[in-house]
py3Dmol code that shows the C-alpha trace and the ligand (Angstrom):
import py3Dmol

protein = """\
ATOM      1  CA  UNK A   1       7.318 -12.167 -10.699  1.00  0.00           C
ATOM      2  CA  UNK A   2       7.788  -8.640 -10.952  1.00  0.00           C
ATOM      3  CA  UNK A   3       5.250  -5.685 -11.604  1.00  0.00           C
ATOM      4  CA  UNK A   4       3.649  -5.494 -14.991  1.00  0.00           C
ATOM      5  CA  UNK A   5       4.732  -1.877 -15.693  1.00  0.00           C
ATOM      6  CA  UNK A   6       8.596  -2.174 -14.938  1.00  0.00           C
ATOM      7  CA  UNK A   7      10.101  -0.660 -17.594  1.00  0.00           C
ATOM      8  CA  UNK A   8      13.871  -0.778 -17.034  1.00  0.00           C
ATOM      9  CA  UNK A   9      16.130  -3.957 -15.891  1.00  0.00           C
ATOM     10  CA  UNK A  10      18.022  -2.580 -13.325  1.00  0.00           C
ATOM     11  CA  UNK A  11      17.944  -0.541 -10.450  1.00  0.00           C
ATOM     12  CA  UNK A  12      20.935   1.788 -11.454  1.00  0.00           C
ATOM     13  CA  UNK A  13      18.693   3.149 -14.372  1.00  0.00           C
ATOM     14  CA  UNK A  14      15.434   3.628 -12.354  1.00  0.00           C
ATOM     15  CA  UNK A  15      13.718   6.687 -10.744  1.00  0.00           C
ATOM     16  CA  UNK A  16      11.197   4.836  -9.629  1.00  0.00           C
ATOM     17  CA  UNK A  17      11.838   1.332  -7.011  1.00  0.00           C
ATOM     18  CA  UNK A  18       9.322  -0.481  -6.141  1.00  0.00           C
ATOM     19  CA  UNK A  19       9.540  -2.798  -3.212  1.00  0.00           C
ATOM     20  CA  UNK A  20       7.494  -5.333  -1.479  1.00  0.00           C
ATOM     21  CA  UNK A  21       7.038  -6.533   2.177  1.00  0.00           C
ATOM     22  CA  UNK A  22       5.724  -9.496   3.442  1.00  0.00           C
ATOM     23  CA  UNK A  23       5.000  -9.014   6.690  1.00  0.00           C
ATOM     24  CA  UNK A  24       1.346  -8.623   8.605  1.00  0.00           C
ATOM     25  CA  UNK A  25       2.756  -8.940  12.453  1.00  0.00           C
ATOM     26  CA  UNK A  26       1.086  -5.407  12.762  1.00  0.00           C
ATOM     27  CA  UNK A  27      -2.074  -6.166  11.662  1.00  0.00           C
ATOM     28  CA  UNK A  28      -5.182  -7.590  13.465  1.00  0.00           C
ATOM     29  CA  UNK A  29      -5.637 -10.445  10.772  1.00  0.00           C
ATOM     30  CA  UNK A  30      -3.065 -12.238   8.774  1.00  0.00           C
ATOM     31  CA  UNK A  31      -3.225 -12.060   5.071  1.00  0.00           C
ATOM     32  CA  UNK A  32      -1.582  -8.937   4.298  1.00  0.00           C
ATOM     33  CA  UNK A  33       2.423 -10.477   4.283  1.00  0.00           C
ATOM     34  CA  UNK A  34       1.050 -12.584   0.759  1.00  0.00           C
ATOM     35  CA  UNK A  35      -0.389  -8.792  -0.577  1.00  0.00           C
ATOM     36  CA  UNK A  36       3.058  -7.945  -2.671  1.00  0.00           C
ATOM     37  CA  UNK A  37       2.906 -11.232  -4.638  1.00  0.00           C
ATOM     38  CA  UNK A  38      -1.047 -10.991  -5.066  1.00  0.00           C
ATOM     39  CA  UNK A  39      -0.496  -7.214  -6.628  1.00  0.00           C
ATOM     40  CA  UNK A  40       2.173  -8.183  -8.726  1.00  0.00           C
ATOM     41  CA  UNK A  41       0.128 -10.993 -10.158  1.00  0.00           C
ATOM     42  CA  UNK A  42      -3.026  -8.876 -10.279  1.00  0.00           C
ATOM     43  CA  UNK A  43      -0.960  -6.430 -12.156  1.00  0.00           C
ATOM     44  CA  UNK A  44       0.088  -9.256 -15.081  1.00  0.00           C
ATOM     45  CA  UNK A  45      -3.571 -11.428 -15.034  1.00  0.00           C
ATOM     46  CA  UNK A  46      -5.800  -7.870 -15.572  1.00  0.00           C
ATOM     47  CA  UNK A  47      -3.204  -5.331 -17.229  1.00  0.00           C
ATOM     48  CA  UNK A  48      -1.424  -6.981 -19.124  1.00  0.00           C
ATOM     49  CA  UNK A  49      -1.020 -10.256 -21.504  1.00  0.00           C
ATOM     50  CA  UNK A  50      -0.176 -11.450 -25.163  1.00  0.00           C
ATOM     51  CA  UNK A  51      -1.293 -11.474 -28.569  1.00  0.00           C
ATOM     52  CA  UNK A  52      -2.316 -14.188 -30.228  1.00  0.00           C
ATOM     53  CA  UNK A  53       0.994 -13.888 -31.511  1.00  0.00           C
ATOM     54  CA  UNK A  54       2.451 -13.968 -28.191  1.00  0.00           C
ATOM     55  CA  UNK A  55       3.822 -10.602 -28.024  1.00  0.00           C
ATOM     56  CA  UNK A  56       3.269  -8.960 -24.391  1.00  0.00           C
ATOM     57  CA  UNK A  57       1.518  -6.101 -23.672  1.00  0.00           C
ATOM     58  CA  UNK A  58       0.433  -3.914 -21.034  1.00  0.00           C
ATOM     59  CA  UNK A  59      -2.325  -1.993 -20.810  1.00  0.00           C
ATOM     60  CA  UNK A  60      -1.260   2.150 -20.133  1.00  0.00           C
ATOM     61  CA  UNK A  61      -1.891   3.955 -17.298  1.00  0.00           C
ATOM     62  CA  UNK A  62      -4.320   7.054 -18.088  1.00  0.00           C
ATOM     63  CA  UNK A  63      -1.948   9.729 -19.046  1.00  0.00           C
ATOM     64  CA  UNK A  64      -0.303   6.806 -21.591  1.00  0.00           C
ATOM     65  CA  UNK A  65       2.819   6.374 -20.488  1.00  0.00           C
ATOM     66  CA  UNK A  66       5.395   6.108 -17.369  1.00  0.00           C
ATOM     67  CA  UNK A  67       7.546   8.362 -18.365  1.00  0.00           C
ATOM     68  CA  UNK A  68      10.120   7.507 -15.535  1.00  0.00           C
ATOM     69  CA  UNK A  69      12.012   4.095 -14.987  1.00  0.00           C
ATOM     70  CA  UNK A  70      10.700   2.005 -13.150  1.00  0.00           C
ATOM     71  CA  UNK A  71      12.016  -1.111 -11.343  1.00  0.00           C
ATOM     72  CA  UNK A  72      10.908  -4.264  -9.220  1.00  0.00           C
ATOM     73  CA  UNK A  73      13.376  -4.423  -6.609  1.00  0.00           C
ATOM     74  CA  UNK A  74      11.572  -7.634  -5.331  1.00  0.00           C
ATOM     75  CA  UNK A  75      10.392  -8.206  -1.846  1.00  0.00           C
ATOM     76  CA  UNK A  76      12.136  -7.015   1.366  1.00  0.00           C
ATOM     77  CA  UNK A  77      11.605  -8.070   5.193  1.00  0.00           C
ATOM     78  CA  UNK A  78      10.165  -5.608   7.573  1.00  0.00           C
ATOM     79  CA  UNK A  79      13.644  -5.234   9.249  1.00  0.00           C
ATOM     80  CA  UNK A  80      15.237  -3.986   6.259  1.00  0.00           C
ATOM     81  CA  UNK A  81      12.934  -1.203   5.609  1.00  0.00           C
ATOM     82  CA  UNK A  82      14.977   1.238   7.179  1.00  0.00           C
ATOM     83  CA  UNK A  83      18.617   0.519   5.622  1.00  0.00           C
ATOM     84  CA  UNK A  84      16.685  -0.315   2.333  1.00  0.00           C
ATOM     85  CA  UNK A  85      14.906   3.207   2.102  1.00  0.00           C
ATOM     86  CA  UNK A  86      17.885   5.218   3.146  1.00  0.00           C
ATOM     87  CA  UNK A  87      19.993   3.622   0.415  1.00  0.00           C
ATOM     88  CA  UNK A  88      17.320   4.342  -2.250  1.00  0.00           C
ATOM     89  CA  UNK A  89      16.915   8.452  -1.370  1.00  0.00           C
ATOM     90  CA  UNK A  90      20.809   8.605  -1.341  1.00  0.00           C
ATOM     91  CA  UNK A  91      20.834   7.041  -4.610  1.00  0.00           C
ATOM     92  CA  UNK A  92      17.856   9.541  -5.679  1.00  0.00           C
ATOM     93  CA  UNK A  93      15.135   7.619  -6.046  1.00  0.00           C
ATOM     94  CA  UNK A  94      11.677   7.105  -5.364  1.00  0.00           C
ATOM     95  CA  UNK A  95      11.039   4.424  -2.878  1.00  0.00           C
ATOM     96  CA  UNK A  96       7.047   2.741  -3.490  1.00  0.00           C
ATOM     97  CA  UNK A  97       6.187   0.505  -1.154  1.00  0.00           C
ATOM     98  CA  UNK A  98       3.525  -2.428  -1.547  1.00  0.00           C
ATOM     99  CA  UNK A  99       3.157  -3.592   2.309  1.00  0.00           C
ATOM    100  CA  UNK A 100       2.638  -5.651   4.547  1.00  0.00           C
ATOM    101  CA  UNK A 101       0.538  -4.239   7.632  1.00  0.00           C
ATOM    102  CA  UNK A 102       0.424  -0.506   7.847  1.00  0.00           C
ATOM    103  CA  UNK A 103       3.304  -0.708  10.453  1.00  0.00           C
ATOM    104  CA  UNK A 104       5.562  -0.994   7.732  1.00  0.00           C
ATOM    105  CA  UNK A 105       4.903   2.520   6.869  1.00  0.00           C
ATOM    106  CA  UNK A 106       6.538   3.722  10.343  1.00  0.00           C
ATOM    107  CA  UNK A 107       9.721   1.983   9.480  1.00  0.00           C
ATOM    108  CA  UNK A 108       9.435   4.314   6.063  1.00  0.00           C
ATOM    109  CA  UNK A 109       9.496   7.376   7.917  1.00  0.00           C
ATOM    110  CA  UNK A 110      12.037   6.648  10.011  1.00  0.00           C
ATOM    111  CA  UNK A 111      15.005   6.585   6.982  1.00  0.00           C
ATOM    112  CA  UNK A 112      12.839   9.812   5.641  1.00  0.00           C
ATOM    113  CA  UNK A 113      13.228  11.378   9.351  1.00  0.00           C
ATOM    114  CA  UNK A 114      17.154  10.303   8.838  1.00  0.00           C
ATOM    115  CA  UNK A 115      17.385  13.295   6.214  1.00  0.00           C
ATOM    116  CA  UNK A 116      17.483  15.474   8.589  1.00  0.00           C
ATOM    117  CA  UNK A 117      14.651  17.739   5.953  1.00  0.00           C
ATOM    118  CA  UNK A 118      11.524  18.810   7.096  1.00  0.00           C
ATOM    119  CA  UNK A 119       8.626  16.704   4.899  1.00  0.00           C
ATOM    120  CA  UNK A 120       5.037  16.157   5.404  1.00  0.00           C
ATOM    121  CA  UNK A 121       2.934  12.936   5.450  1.00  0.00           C
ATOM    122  CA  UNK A 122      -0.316  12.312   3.349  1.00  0.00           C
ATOM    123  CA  UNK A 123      -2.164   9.478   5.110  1.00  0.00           C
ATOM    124  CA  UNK A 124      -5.140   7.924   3.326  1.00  0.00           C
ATOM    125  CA  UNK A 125      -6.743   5.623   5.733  1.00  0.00           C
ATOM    126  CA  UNK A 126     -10.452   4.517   6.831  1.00  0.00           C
ATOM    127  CA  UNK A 127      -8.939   4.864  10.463  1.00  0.00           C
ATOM    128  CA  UNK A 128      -6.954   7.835  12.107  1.00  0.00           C
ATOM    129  CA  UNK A 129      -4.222   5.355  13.786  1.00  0.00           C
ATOM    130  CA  UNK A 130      -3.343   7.439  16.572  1.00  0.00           C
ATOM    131  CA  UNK A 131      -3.659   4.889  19.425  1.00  0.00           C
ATOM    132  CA  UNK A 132      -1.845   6.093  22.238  1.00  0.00           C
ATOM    133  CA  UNK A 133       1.570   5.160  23.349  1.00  0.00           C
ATOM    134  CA  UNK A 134       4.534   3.554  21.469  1.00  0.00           C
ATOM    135  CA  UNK A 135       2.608   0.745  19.867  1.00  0.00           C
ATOM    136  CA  UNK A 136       4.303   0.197  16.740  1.00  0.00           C
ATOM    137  CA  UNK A 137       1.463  -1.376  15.361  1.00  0.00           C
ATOM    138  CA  UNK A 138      -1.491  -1.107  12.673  1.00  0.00           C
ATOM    139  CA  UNK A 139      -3.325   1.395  14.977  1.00  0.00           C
ATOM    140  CA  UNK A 140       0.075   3.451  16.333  1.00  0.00           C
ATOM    141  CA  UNK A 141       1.524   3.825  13.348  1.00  0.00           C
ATOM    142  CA  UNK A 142       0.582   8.296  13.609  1.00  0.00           C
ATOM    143  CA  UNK A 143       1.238   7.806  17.528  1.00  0.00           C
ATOM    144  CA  UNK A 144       4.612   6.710  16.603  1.00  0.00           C
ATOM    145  CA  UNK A 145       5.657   8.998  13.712  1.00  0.00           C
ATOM    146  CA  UNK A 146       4.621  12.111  15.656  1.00  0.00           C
ATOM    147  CA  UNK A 147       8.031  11.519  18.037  1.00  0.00           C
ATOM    148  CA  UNK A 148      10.084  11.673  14.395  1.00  0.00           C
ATOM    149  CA  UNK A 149      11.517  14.920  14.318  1.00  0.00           C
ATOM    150  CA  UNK A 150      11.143  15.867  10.662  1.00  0.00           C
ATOM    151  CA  UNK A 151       8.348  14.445  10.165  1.00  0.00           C
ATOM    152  CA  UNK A 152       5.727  17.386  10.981  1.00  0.00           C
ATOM    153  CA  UNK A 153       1.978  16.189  11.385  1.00  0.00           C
ATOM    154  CA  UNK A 154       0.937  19.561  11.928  1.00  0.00           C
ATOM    155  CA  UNK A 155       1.899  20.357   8.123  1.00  0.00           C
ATOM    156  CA  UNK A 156       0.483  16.693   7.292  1.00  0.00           C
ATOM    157  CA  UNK A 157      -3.172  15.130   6.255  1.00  0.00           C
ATOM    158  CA  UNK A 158      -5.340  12.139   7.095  1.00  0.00           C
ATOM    159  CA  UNK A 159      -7.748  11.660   4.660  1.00  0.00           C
ATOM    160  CA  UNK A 160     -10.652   9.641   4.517  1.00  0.00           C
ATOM    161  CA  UNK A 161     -11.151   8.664   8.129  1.00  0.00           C
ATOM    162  CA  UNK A 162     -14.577   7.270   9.549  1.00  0.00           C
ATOM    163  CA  UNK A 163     -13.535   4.870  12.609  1.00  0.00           C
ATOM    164  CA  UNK A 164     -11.428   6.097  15.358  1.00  0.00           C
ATOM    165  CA  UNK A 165     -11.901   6.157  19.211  1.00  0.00           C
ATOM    166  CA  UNK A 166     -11.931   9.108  21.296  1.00  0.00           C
ATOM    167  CA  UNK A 167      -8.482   9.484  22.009  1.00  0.00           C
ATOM    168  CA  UNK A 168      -7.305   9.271  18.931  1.00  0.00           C
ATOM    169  CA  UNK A 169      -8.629  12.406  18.026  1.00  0.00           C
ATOM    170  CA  UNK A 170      -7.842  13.829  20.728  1.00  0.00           C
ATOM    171  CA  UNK A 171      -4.203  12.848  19.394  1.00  0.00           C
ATOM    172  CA  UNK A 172      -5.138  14.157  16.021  1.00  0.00           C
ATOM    173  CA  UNK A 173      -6.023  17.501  17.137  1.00  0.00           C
ATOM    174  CA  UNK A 174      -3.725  18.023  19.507  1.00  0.00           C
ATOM    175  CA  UNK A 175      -0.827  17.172  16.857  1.00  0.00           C
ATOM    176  CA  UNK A 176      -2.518  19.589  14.849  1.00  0.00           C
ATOM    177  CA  UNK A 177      -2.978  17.198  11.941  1.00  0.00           C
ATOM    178  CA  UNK A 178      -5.066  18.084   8.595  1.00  0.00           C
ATOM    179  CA  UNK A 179      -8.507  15.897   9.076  1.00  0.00           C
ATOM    180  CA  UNK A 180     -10.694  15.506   6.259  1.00  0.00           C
ATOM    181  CA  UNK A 181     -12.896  13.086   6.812  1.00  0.00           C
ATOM    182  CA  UNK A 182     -14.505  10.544   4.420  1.00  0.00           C
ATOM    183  CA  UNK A 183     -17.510  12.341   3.986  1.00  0.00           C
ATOM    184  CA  UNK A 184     -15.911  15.833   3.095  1.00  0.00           C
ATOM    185  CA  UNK A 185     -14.728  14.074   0.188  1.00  0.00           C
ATOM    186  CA  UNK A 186     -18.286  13.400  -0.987  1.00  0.00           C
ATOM    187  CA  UNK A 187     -19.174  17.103  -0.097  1.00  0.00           C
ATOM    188  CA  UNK A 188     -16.340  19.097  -1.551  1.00  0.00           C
ATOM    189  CA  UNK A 189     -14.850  18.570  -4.861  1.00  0.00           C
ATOM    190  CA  UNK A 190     -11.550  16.629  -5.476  1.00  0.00           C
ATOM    191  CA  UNK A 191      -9.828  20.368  -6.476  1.00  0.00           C
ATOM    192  CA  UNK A 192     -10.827  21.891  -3.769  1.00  0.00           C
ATOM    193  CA  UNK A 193      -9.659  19.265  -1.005  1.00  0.00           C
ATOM    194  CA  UNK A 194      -6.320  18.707  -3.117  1.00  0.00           C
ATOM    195  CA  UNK A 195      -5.443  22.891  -3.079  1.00  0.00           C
ATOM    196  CA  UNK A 196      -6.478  23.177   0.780  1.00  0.00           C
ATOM    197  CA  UNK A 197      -3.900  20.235   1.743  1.00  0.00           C
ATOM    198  CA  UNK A 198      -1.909  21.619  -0.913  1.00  0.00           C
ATOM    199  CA  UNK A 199      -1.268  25.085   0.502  1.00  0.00           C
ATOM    200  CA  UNK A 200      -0.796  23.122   3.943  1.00  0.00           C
ATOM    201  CA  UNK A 201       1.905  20.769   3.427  1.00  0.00           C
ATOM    202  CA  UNK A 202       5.994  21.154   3.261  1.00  0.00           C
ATOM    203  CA  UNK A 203       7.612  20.551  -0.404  1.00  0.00           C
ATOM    204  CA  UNK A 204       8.827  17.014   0.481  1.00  0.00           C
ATOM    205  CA  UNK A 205       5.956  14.711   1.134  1.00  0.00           C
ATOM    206  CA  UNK A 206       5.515  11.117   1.760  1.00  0.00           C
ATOM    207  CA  UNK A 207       2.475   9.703   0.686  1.00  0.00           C
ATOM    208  CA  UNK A 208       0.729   6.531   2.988  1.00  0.00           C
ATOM    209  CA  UNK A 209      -2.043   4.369   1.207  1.00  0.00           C
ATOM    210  CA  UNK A 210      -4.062   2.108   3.759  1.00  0.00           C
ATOM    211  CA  UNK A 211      -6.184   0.685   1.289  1.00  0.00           C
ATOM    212  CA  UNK A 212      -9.060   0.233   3.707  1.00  0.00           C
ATOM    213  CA  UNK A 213      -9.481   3.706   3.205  1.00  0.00           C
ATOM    214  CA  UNK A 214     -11.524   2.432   0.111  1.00  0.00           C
ATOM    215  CA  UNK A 215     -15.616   1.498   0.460  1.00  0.00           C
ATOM    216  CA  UNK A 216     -15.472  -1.962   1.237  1.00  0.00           C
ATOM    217  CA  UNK A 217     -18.043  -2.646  -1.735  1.00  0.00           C
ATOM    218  CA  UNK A 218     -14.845  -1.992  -3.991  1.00  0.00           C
ATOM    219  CA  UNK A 219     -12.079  -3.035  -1.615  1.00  0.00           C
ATOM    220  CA  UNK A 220     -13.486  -6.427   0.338  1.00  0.00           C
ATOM    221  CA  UNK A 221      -9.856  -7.730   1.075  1.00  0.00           C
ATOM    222  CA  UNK A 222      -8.590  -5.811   3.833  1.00  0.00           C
ATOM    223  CA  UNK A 223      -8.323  -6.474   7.428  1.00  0.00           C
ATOM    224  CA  UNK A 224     -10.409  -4.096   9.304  1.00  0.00           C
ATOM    225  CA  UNK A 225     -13.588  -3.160   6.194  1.00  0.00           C
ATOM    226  CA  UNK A 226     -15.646   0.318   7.707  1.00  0.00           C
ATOM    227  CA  UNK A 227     -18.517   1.083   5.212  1.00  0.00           C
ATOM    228  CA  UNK A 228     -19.207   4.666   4.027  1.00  0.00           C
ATOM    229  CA  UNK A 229     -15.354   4.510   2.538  1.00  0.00           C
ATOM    230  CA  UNK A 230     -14.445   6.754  -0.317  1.00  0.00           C
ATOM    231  CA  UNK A 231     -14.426   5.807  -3.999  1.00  0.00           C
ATOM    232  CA  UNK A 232     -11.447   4.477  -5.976  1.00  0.00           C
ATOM    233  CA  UNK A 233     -11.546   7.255  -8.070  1.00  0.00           C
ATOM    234  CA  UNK A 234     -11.532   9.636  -5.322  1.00  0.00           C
ATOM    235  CA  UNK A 235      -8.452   8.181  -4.026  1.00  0.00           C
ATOM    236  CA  UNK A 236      -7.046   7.691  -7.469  1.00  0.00           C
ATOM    237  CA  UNK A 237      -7.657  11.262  -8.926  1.00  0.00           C
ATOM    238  CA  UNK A 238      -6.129  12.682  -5.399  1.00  0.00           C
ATOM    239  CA  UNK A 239      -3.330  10.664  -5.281  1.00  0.00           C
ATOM    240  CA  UNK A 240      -1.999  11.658  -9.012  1.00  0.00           C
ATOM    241  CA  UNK A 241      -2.278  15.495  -7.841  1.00  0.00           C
ATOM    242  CA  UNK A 242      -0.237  14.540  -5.066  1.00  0.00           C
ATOM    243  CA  UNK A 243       2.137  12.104  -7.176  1.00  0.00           C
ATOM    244  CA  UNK A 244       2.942  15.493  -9.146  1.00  0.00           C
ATOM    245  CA  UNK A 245       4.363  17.010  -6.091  1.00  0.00           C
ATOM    246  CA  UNK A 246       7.563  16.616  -4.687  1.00  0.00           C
ATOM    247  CA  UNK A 247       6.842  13.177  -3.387  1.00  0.00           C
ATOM    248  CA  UNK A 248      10.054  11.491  -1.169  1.00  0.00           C
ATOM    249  CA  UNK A 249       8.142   8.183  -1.943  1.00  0.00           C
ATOM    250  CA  UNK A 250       4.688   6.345  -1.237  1.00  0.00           C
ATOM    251  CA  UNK A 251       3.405   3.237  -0.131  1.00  0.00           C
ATOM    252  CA  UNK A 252       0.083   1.279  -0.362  1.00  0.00           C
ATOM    253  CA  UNK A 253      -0.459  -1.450   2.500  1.00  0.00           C
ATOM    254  CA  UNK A 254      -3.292  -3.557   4.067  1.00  0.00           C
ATOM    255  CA  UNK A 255      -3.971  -5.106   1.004  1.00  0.00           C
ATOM    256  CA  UNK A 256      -5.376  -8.721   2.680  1.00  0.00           C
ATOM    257  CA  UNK A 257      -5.591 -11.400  -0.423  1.00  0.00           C
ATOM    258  CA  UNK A 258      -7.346 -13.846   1.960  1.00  0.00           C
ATOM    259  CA  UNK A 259     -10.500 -11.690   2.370  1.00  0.00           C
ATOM    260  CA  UNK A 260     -10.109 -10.567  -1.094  1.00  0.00           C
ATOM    261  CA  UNK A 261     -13.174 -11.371  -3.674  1.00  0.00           C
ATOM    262  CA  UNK A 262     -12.265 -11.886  -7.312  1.00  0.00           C
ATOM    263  CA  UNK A 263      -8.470 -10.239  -6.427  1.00  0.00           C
ATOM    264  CA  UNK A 264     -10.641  -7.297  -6.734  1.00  0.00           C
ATOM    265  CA  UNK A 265      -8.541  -5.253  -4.352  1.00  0.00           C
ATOM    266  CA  UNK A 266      -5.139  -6.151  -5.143  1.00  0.00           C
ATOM    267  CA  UNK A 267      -6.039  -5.574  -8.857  1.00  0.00           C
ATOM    268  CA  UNK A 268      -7.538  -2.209  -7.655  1.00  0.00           C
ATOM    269  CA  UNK A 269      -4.101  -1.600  -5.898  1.00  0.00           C
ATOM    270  CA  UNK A 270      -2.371  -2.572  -9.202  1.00  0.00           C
ATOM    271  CA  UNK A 271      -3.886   0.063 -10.775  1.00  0.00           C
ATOM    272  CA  UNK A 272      -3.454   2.694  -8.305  1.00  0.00           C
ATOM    273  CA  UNK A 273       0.617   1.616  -8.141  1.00  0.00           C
ATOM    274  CA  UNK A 274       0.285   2.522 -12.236  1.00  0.00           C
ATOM    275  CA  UNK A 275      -1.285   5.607 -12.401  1.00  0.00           C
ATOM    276  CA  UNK A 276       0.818   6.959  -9.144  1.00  0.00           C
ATOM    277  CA  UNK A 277       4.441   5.614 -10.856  1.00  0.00           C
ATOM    278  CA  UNK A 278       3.137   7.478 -13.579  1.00  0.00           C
ATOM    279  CA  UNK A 279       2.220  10.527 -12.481  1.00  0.00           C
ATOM    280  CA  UNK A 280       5.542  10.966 -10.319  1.00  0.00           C
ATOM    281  CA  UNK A 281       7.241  13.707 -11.473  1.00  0.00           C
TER     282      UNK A 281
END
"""
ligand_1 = """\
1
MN
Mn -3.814 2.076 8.657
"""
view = py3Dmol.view(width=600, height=400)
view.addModel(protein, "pdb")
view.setStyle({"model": 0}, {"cartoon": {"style": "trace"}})
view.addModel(ligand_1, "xyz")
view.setStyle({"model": 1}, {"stick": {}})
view.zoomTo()
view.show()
């Protein structure tokens, strides 16, 4: 099954490639290597259907259209990441990932750091993964990308971050990273947080979605939950003003359909996947 919103049948005439990984050997729980499969089909049972009929639709992302092609490249193993995502920036396009644990984002960076370009990382995540050492896990994934030598965290952003241990941000601050935690986005408005990572960050930027970064009241199927998340339109109204950047690619991960309630995160991720392909410039 592919993604509701492709809109071209092959990968030679898309901007836009979406992928999927099935793999959760990162994560604390299992659940998150069946996310790619439970977005897709979120994407088809609430955005999409037929008429009577039986003439498909699917239902438009805000701005009414995705503008750019867009194509379902199908699912991918974690050990392809790397060769997969170089081949797609060569060929000029847009990698979008749907993980798999948040590991899979390292493997991302990697082919990015490859480039041999300076870019920045936006991180939206309800914890700060910057566990010490080379973990190459759900909570290292930061640790790790910090020894990539394009990828500068002192020009990057974690936003949204409300559990971490102490050394972690000690880690944070002493990479100089952008913090801005969940609560700022409650205090400050969306503008205001979007031009003050804005000014900080490099031209190229990846952008990281850990959807546990979301409230668990609208995001139940994840992994880790941590209450006093930030809203889905928070996320989703940030995200667009970053998808209008120069964005290298993006990912959303974590997604964990067996501690999902009503599919109500991976159809929340669905979503977010639209109005980001769509607001990709
Ligand atoms: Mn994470």
């Amino acid at each position: 099954m592919k993604i509701a919103w492709q809109n071209c049948s092959s990968l030679n005439d898309a901007n836009l490639v979406l992928f999927g990984v099935s793999s959760s050997d990162a994560s604390l729980y299992k659940g998150s290597e069946k996310a790619p499969q439970a977005v897709r089909e979120a994407s088809h049972k609430y955005y999409s259907g037929a008429t009577l009929s039986a003439e498909r639709f699917v239902l438009l992302p805000e701005s009414g259209v995705i503008k750019k092609g867009l194509y379902d490249f199908g699912d991918i193993s974690k050990g392809e990441i790397v060769e997969f995502v170089s081949r797609m920036v060569s060929l000029c396009k847009v990698p979008i990932m749907i993980g798999g644990d948040h590991g899979c984002t390292f493997n991302v960076l990697k082919a990015l750091n490859s480039l041999h370009k300076r870019f920045s990382l936006i991180y939206f995540d309800a914890h700060l993964d910057m566990v010490s050492g080379e973990g190459h896990f759900y909570g290292s994934v930061l640790s790790d990308a910090s020894r990539l030598k394009y990828l500068k965290l002192n020009k990057s952003a974690c936003i949204g971050f409300r559990a971490f241990r102490e050394e972690e941000l000690k880690n944070a601050r002493k990479n100089r990273l952008l913090l801005v935690p969940a609560s700022r986005l409650e205090e400050l408005s969306i503008a205001r947080i979007f031009s003050m990572i804005k000014r900080r960050v490099y031209k190229n930027v990846y952008m990281s979605i850990d959807i546990d970064v979301i409230d668990p009241a609208f995001a139940p199927g994840v992994s880790d939950p941590v209450a006093c998340g930030i809203t889905p339109l928070q996320l989703c109204s940030l995200a667009k003003r970053f998808a209008r950047l120069k964005l290298m690619g993006c990912d959303i991960v974590e997604v964990n359909p067996k501690r999902d309630k009503n599919d109500t995160t991976a159809s929340l991720a669905a979503k977010l996947l639209a109005e980001i392909a769509a607001s990709i410039k």
